[in-house]
Backbone as a ProteinNet text record, in pm:
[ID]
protein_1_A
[PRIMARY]
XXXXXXXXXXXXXXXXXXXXXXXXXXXXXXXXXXXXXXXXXXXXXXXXXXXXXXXXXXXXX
[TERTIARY]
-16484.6	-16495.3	-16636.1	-16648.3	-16766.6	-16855	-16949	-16978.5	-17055.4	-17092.4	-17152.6	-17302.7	-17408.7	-17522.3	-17590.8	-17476.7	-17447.6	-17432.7	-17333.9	-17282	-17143.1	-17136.3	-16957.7	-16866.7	-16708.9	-16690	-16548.2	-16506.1	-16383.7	-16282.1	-16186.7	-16056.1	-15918.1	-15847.1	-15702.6	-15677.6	-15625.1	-15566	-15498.6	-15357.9	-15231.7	-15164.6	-15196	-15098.6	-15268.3	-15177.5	-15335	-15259.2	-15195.1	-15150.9	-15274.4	-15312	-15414.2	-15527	-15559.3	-15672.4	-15691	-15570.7	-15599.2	-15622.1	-15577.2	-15594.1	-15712.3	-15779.7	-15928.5	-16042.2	-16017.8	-16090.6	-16089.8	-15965.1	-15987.8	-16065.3	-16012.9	-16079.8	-16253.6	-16248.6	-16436.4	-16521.5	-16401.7	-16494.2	-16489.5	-16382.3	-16397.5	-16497.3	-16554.5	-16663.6	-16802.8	-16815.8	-16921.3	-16943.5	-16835.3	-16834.4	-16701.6	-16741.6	-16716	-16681.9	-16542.6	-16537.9	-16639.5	-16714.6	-16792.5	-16712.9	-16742.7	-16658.5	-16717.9	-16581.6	-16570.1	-16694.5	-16738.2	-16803.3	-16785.1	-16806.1	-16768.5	-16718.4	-16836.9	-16838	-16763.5	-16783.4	-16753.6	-16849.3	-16739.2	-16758.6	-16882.8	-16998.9	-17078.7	-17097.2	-17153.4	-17157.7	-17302.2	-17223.6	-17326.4	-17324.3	-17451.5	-17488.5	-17374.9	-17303	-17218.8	-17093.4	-17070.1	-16962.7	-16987.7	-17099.1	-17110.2	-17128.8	-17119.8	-17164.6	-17267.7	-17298.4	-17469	-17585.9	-17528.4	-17619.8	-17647.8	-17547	-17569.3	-17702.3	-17650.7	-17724	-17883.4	-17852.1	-18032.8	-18092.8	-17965.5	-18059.7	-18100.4	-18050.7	-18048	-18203.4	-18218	-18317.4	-18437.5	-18457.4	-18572.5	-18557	-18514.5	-18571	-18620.9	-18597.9	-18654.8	-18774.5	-18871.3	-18963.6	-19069.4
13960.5	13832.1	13778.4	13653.4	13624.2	13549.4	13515.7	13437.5	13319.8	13201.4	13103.9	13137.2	13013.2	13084	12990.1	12938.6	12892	12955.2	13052.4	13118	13135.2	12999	12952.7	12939.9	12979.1	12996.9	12882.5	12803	12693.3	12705.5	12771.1	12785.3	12720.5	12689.7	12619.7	12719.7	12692.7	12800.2	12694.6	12695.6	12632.2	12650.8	12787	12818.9	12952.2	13021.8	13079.6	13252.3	13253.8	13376.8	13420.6	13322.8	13322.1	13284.7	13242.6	13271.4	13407.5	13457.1	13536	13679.8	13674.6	13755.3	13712.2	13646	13611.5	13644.1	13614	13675.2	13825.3	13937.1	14025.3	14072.8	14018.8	14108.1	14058.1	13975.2	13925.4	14013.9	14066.4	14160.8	14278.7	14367	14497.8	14470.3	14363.2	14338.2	14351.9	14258.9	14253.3	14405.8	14445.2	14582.8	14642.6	14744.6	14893.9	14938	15000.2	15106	15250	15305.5	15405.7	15565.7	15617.3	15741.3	15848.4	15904.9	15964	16123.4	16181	16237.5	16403.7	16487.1	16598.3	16744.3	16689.1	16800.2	16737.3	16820.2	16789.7	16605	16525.7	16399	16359.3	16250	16251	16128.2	16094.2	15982.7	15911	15784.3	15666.6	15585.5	15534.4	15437.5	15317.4	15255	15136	15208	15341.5	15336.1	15311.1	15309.8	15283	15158.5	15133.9	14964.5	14975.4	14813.9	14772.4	14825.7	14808.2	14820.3	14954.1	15064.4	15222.8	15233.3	15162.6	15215.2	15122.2	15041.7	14927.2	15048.8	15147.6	15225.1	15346.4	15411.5	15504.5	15498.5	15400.7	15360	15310	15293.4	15251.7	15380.3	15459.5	15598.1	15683.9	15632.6	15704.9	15686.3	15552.6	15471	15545.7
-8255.7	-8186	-8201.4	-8258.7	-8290	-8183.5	-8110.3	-8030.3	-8081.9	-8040.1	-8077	-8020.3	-8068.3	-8041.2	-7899.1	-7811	-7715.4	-7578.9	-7621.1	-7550.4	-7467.8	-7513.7	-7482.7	-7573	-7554.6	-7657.4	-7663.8	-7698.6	-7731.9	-7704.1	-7670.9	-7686.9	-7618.6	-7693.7	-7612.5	-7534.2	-7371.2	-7337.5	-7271.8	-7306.7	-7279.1	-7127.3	-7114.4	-6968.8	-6901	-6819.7	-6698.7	-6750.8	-6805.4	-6850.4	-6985.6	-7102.8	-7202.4	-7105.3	-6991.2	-6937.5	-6854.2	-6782.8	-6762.5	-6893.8	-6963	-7084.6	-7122.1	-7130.3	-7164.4	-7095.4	-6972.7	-6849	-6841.1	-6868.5	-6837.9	-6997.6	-7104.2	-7237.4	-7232.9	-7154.1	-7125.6	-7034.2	-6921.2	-6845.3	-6902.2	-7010.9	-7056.3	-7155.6	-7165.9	-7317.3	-7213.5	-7108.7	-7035.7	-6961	-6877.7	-6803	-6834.9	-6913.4	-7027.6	-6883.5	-6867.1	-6817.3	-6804.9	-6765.5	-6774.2	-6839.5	-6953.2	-6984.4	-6904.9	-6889.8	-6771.2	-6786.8	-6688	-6676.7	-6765.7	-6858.5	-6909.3	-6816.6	-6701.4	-6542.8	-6478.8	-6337	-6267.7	-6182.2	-6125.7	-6124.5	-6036.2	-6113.2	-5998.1	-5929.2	-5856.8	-5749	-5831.5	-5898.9	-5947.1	-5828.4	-5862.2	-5701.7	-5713.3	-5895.5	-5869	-5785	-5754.2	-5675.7	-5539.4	-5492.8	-5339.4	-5282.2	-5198.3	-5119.1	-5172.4	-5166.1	-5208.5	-5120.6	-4962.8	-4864.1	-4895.2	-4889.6	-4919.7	-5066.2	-5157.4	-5300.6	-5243.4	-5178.5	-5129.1	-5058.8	-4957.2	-4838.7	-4928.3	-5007.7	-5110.1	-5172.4	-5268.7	-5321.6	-5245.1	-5136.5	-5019.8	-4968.7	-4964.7	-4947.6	-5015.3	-5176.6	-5232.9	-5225.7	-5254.7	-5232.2	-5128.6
[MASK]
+++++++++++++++++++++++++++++++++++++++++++++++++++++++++++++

């Protein structure tokens, strides 16, 4: 998929079914599923509330 040097990209989308198909193949391009961990699973701060990962990180501080 090529992008313009815009950043937007043209397309007919006739019905909300090709938008929704567009929307979701835009967010697996923007946010990649994360591969999954080899161990056992660990706790990334995007799984927690914001406030938790804000209080997390001001403690580290």
């Amino acid at each position: 998929m090529e992008t313009e040097t815009g950043g937007q990209v043209a397309l007919p989308l006739p019905h909300m079914a090709a938008t929704d198909s567009l929307k979701s193949r835009w967010e697996s391009i923007c946010h990649p599923p994360p591969p999954p961990p080899p161990g056992p699973k660990l706790l990334c701060p995007s799984d927690l509330p914001l406030s938790s990962t804000l209080a997390f990180v001001s403690s580290l501080s």
